[in-house]
mmJSON file of the N, C-alpha and C atoms, coordinates in Angstrom:
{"data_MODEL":{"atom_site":{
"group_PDB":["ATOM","ATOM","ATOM","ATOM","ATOM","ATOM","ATOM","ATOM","ATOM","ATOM","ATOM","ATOM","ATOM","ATOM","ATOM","ATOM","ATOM","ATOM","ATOM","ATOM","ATOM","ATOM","ATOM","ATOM","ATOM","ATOM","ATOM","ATOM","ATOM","ATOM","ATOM","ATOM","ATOM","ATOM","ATOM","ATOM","ATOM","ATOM","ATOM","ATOM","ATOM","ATOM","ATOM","ATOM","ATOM","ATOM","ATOM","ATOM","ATOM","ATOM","ATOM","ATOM","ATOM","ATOM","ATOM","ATOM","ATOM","ATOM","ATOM","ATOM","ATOM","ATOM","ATOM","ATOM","ATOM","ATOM","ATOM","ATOM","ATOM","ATOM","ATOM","ATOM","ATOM","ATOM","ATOM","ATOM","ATOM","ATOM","ATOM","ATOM","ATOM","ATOM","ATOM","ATOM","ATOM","ATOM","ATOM","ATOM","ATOM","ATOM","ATOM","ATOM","ATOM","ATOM","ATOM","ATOM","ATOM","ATOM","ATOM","ATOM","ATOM","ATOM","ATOM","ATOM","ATOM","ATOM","ATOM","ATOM","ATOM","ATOM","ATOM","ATOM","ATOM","ATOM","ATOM","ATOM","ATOM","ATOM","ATOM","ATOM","ATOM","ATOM","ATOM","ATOM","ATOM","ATOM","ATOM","ATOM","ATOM","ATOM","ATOM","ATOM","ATOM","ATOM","ATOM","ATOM","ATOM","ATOM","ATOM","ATOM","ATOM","ATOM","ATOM","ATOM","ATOM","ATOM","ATOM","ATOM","ATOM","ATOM","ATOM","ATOM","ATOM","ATOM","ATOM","ATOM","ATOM","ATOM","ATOM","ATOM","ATOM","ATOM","ATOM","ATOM","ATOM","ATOM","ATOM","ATOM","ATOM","ATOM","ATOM","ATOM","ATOM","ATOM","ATOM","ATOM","ATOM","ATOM","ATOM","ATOM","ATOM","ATOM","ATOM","ATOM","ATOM","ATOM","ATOM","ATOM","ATOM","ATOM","ATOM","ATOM","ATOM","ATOM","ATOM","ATOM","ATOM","ATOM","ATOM","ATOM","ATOM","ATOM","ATOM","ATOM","ATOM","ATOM","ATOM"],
"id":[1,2,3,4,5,6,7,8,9,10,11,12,13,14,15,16,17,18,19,20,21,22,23,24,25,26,27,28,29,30,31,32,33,34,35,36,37,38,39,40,41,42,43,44,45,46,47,48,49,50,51,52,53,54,55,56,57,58,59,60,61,62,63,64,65,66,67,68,69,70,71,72,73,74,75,76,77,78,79,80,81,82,83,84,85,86,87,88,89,90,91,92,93,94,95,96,97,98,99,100,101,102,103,104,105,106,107,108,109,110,111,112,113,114,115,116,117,118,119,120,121,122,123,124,125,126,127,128,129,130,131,132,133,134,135,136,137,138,139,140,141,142,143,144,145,146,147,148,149,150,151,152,153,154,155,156,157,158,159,160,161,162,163,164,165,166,167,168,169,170,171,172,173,174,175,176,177,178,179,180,181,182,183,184,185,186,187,188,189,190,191,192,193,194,195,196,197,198,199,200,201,202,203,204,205,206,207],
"type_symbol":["N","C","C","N","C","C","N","C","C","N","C","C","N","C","C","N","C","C","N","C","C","N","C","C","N","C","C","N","C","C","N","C","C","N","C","C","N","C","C","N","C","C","N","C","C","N","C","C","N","C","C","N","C","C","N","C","C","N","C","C","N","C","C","N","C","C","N","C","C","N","C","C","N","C","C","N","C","C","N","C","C","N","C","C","N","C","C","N","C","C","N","C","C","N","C","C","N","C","C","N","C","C","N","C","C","N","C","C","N","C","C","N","C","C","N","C","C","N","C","C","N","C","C","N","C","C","N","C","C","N","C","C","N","C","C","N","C","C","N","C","C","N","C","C","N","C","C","N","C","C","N","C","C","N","C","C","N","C","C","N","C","C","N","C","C","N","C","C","N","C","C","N","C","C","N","C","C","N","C","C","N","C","C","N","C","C","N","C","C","N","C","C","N","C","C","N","C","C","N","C","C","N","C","C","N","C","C"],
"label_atom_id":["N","CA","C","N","CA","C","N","CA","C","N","CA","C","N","CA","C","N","CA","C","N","CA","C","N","CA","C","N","CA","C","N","CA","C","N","CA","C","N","CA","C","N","CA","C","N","CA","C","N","CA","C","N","CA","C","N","CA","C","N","CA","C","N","CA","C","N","CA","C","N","CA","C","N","CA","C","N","CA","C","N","CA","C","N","CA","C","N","CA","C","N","CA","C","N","CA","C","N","CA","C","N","CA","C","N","CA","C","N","CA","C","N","CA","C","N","CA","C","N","CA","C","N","CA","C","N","CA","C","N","CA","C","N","CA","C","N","CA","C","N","CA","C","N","CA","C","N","CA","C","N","CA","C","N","CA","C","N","CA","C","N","CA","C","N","CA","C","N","CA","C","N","CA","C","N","CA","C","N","CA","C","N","CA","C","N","CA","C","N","CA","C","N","CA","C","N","CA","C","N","CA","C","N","CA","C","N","CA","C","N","CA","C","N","CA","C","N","CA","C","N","CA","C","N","CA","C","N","CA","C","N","CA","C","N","CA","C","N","CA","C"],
"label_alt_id":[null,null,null,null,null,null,null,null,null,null,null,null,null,null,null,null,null,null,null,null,null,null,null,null,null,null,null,null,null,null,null,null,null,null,null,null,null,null,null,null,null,null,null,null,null,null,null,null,null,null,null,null,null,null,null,null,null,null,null,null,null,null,null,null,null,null,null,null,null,null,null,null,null,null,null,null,null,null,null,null,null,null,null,null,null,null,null,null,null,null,null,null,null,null,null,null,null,null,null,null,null,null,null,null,null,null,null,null,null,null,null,null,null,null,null,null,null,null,null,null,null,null,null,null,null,null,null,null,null,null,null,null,null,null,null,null,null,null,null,null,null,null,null,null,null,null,null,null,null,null,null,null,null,null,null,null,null,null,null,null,null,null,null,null,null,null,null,null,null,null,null,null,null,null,null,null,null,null,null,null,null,null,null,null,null,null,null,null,null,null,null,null,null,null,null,null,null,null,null,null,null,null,null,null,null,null,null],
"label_comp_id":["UNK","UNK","UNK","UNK","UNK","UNK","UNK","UNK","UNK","UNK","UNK","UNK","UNK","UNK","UNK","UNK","UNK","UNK","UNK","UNK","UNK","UNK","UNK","UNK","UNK","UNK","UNK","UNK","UNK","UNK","UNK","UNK","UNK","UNK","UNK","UNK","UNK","UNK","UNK","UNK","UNK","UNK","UNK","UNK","UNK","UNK","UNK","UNK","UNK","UNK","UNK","UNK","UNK","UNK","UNK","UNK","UNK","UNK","UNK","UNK","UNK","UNK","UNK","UNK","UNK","UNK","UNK","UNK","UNK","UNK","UNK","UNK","UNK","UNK","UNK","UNK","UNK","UNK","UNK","UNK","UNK","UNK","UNK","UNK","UNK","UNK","UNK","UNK","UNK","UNK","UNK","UNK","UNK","UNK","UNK","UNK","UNK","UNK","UNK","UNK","UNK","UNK","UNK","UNK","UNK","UNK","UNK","UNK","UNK","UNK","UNK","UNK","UNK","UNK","UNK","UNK","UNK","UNK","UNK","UNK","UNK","UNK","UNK","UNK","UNK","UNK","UNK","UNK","UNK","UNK","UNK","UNK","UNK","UNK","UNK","UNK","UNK","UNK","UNK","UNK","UNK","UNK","UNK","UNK","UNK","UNK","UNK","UNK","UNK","UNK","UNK","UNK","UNK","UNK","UNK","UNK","UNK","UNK","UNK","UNK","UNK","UNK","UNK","UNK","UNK","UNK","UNK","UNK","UNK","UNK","UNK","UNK","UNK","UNK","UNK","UNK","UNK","UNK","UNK","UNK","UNK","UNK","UNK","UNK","UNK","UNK","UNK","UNK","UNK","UNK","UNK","UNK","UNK","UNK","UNK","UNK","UNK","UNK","UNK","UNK","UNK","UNK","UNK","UNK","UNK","UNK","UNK"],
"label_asym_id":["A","A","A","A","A","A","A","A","A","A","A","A","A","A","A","A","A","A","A","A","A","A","A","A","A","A","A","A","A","A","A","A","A","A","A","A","A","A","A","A","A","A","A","A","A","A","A","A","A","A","A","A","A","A","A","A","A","A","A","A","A","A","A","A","A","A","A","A","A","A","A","A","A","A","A","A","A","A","A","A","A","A","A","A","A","A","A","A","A","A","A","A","A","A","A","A","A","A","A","A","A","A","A","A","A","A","A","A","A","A","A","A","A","A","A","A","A","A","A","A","A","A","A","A","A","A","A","A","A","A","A","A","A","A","A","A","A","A","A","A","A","A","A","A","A","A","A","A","A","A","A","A","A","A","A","A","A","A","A","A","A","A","A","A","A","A","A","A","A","A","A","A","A","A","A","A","A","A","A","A","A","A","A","A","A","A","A","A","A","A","A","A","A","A","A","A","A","A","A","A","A","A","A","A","A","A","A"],
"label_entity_id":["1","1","1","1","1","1","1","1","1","1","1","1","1","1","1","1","1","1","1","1","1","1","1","1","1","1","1","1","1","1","1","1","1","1","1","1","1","1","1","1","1","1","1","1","1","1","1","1","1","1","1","1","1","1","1","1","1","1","1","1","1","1","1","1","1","1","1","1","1","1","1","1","1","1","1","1","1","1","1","1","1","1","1","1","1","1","1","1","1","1","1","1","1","1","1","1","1","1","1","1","1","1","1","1","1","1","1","1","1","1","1","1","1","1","1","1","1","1","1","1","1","1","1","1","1","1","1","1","1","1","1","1","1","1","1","1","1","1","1","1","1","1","1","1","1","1","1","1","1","1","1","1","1","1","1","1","1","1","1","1","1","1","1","1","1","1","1","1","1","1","1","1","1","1","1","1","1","1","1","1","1","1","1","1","1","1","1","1","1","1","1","1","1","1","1","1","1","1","1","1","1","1","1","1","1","1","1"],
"label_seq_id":[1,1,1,2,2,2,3,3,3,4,4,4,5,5,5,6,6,6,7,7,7,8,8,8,9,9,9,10,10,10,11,11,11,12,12,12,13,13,13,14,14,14,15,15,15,16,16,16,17,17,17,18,18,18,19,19,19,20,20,20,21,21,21,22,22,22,23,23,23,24,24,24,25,25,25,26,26,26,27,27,27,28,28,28,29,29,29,30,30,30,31,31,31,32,32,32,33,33,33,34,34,34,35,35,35,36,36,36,37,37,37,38,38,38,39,39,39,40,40,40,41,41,41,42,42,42,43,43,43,44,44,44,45,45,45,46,46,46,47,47,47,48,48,48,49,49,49,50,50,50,51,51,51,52,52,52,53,53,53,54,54,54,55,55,55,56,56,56,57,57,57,58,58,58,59,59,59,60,60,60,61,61,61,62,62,62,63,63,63,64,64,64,65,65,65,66,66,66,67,67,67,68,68,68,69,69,69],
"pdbx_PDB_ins_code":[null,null,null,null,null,null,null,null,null,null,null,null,null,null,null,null,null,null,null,null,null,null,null,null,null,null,null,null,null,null,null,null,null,null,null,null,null,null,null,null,null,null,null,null,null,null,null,null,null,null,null,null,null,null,null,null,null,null,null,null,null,null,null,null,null,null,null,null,null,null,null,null,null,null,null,null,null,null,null,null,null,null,null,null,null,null,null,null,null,null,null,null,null,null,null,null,null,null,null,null,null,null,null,null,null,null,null,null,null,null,null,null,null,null,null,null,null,null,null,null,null,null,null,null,null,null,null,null,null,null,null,null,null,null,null,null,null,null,null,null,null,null,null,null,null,null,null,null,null,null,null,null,null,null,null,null,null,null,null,null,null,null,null,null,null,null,null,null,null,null,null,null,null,null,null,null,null,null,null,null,null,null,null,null,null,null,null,null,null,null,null,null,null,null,null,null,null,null,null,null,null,null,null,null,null,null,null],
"Cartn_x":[-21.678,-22.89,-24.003,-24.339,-25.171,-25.222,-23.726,-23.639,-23.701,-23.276,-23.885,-25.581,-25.871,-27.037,-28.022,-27.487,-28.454,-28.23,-26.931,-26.812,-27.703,-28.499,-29.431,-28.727,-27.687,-26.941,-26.397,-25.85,-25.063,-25.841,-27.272,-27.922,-28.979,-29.053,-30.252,-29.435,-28.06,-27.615,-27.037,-26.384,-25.539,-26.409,-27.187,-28.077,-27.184,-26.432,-26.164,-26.781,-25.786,-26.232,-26.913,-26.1,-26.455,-26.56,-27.424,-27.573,-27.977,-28.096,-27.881,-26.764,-25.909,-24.967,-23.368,-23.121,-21.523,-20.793,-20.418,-19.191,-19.756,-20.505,-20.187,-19.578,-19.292,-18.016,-17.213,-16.466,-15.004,-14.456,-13.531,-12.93,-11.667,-11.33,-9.397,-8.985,-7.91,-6.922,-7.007,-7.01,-7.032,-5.173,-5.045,-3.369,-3.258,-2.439,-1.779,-0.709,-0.859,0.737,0.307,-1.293,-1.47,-2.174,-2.585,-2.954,-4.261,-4.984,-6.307,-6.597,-7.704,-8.137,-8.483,-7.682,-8.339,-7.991,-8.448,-7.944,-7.11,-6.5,-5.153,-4.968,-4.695,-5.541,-3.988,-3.327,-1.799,-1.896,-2.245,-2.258,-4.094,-4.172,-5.988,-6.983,-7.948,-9.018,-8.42,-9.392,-9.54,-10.105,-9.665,-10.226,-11.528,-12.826,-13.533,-13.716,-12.746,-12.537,-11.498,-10.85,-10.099,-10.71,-10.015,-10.734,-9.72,-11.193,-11.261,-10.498,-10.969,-10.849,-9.537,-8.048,-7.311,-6.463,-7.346,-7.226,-8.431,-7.511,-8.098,-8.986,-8.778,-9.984,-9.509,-10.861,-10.934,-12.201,-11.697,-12.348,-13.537,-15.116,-15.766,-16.487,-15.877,-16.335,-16.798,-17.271,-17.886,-16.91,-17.043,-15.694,-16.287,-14.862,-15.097,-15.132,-15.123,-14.965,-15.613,-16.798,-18.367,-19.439,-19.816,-20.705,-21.847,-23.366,-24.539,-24.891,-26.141,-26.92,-27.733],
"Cartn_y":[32.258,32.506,32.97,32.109,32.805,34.125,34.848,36.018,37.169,36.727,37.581,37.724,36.399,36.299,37.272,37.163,37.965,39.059,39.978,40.941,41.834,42.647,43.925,44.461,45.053,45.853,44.862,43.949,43.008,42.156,42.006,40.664,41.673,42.901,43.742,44.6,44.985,45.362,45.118,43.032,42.397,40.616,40.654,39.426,38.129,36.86,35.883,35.231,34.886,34.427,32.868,32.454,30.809,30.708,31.279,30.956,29.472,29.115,27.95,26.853,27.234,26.549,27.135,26.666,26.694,26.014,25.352,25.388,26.688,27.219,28.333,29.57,29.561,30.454,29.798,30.882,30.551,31.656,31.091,32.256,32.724,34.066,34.36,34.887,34.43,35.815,36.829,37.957,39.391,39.561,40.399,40.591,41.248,41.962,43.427,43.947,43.426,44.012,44.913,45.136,45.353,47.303,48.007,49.423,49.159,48.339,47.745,46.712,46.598,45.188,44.292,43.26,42.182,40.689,39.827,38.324,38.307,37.339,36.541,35.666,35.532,34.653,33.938,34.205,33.105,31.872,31.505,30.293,30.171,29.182,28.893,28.951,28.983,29.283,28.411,29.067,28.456,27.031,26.335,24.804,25.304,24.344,24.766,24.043,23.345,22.993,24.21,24.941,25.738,26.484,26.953,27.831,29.466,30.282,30.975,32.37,32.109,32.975,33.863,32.575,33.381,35.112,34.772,36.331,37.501,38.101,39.456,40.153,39.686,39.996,38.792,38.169,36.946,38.088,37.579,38.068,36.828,37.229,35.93,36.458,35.515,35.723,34.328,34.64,33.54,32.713,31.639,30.258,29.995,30.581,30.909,29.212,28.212,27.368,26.878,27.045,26.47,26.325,25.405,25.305,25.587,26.047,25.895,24.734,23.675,23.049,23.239],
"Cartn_z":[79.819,79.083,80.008,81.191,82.016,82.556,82.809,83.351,82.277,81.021,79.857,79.677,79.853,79.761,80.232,81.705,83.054,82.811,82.343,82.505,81.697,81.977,80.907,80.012,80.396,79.235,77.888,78.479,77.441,76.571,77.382,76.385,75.752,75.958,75.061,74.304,74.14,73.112,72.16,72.621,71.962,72.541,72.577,72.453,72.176,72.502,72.3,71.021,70.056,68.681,69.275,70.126,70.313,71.501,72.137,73.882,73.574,74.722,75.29,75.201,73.894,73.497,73.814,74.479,74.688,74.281,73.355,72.117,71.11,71.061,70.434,70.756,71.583,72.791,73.449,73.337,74.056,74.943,76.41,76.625,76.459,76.468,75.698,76.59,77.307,77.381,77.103,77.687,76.854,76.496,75.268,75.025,75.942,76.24,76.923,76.69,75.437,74.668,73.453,73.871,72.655,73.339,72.092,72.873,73.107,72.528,72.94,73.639,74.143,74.512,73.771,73.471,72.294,72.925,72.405,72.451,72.436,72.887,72.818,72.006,70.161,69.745,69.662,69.855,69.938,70.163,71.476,71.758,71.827,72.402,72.252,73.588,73.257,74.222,75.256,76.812,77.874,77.536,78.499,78.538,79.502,78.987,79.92,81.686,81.439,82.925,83.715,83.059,83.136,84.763,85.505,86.779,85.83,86.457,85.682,86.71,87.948,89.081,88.887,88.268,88.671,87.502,86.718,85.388,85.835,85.654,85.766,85.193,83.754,82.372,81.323,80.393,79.828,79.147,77.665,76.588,76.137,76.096,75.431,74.285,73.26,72.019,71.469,70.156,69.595,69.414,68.759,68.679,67.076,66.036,64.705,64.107,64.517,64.298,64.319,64.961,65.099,64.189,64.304,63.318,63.362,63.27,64.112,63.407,63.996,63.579,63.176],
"occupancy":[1.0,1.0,1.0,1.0,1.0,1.0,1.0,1.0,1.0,1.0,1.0,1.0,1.0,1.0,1.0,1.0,1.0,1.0,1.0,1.0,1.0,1.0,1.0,1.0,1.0,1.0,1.0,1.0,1.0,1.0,1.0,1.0,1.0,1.0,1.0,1.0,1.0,1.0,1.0,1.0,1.0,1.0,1.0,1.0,1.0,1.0,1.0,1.0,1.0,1.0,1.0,1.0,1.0,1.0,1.0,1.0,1.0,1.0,1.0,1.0,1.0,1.0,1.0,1.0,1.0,1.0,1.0,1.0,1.0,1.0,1.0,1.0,1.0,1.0,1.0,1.0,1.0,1.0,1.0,1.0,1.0,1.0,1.0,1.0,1.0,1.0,1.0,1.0,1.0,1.0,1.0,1.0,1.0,1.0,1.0,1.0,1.0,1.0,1.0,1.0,1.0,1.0,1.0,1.0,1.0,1.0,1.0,1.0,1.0,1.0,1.0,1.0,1.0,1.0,1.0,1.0,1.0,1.0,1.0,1.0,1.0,1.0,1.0,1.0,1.0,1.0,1.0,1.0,1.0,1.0,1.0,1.0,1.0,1.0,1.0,1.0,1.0,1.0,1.0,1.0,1.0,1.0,1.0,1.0,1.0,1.0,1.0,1.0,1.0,1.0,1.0,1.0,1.0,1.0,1.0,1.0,1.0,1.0,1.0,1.0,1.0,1.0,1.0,1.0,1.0,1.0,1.0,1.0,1.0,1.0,1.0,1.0,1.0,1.0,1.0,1.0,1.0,1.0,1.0,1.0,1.0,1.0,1.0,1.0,1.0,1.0,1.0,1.0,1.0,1.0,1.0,1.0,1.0,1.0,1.0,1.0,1.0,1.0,1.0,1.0,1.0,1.0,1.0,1.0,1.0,1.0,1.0],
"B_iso_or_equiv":[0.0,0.0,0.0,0.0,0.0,0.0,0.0,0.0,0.0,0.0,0.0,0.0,0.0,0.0,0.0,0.0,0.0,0.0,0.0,0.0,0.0,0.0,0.0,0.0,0.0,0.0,0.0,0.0,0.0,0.0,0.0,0.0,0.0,0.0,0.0,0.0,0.0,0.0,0.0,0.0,0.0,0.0,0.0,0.0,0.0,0.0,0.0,0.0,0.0,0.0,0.0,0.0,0.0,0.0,0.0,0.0,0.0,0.0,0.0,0.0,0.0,0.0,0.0,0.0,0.0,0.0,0.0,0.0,0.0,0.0,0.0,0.0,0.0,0.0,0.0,0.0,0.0,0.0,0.0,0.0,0.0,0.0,0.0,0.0,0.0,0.0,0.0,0.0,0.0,0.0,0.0,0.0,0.0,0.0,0.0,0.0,0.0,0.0,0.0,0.0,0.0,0.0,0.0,0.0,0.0,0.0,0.0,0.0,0.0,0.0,0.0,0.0,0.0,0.0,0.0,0.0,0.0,0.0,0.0,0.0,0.0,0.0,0.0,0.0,0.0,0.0,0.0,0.0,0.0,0.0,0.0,0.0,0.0,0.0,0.0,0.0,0.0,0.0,0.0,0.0,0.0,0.0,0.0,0.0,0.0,0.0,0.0,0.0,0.0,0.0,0.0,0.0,0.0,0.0,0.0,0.0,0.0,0.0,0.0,0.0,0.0,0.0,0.0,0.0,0.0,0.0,0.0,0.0,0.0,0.0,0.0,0.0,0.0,0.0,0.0,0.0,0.0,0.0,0.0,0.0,0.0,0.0,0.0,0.0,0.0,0.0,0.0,0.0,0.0,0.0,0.0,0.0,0.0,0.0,0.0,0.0,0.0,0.0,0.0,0.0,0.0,0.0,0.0,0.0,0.0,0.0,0.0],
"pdbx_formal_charge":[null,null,null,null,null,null,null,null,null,null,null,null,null,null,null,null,null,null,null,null,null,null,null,null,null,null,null,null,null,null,null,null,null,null,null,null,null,null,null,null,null,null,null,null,null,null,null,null,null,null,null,null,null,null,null,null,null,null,null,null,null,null,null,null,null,null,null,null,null,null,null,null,null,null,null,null,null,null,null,null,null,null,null,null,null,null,null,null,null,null,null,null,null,null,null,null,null,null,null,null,null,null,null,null,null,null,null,null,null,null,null,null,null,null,null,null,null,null,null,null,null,null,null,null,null,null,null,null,null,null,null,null,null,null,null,null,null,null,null,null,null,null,null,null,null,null,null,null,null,null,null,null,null,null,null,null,null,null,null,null,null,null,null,null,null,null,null,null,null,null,null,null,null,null,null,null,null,null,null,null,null,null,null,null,null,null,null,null,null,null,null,null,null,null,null,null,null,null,null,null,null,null,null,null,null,null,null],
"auth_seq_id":[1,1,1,2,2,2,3,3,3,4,4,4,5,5,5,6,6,6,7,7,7,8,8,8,9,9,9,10,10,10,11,11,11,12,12,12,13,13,13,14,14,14,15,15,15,16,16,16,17,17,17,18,18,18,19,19,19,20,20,20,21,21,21,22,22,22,23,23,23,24,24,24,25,25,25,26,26,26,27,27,27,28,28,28,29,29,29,30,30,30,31,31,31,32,32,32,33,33,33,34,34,34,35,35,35,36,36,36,37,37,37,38,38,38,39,39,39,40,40,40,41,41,41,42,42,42,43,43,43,44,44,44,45,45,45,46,46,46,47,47,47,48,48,48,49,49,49,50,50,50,51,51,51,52,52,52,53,53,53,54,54,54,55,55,55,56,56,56,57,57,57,58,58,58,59,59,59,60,60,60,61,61,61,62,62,62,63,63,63,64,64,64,65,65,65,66,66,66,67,67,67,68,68,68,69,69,69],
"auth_comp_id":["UNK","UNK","UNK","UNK","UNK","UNK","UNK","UNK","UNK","UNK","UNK","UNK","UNK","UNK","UNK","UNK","UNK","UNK","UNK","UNK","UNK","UNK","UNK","UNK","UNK","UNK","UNK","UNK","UNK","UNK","UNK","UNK","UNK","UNK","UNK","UNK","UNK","UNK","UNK","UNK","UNK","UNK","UNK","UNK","UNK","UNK","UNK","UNK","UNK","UNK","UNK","UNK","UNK","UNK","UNK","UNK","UNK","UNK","UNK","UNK","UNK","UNK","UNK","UNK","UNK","UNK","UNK","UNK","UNK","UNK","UNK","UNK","UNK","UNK","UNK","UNK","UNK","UNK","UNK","UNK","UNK","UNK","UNK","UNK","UNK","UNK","UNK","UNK","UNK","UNK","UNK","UNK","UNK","UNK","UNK","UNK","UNK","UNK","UNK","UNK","UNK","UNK","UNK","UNK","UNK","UNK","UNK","UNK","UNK","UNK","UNK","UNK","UNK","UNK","UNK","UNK","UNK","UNK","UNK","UNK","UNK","UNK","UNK","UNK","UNK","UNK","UNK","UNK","UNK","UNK","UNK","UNK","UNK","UNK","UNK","UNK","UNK","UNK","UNK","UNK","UNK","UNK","UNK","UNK","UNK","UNK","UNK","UNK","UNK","UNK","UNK","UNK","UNK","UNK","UNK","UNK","UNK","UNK","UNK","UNK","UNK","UNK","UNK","UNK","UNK","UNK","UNK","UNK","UNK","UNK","UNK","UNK","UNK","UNK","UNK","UNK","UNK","UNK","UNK","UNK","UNK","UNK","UNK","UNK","UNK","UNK","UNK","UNK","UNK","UNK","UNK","UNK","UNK","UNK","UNK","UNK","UNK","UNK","UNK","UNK","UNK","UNK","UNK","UNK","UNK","UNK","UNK"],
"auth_asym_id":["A","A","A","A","A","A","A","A","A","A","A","A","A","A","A","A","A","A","A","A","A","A","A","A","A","A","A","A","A","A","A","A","A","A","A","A","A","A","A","A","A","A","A","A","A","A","A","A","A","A","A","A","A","A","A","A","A","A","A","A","A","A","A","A","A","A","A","A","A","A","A","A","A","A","A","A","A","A","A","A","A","A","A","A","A","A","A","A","A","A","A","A","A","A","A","A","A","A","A","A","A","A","A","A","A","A","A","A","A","A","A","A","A","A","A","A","A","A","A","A","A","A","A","A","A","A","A","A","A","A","A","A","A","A","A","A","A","A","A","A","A","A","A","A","A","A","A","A","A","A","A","A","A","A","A","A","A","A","A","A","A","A","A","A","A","A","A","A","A","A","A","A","A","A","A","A","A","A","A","A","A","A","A","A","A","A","A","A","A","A","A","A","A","A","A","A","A","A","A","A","A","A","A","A","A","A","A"],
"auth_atom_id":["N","CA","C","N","CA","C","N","CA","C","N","CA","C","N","CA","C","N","CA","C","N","CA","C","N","CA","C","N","CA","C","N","CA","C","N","CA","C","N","CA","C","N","CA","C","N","CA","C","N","CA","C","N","CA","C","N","CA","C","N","CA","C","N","CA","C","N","CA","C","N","CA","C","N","CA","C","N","CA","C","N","CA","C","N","CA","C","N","CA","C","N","CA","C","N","CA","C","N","CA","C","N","CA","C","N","CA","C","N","CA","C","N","CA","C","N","CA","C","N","CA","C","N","CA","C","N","CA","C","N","CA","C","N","CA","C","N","CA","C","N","CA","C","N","CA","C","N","CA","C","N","CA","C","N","CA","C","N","CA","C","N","CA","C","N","CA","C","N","CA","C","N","CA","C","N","CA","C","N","CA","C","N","CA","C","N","CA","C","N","CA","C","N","CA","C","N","CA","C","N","CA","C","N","CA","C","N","CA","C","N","CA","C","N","CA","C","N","CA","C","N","CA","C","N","CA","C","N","CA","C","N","CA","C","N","CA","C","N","CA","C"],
"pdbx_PDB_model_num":[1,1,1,1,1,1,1,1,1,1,1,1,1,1,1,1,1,1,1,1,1,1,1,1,1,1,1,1,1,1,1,1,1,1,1,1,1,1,1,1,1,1,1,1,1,1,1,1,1,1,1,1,1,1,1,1,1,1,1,1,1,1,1,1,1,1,1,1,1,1,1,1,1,1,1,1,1,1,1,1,1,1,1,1,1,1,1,1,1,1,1,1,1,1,1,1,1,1,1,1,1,1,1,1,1,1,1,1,1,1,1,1,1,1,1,1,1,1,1,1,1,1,1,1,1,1,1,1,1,1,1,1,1,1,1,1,1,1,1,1,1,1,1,1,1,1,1,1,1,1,1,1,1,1,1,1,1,1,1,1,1,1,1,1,1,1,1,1,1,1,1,1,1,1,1,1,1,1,1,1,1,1,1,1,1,1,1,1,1,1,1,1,1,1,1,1,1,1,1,1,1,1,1,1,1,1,1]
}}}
């Protein structure tokens, strides 16, 4: 969330619905079986203890499961 955050391009064209909150994102696997880049929605998000270092690309999207308050 922070590095979306900081970034200019990403947070002024696609603004975070719920900054500050992280259970409202998650990170995926990207497929690569696929002709696009998409989630991996097979199995389930990264744990967020998860180390992240060792993937190459990790998709972050909202977490459809969330609720806002």
């Amino acid at each position: 969330m922070t590095i979306y955050s900081k970034d200019p391009i990403l947070s002024k064209d696609k603004p975070l619905k719920y900054l500050g909150n992280p259970d409202a994102y998650e990170l995926r696997i990207i497929d690569d079986d696929e002709d696009y880049y998409l989630p991996f929605m097979d199995i389930g998000a990264l744990d967020r203890k998860d180390e992240i270092g060792e993937f190459e690309s990790l998709a972050f999207i909202e977490n459809k499961t969330y609720l806002a308050s």
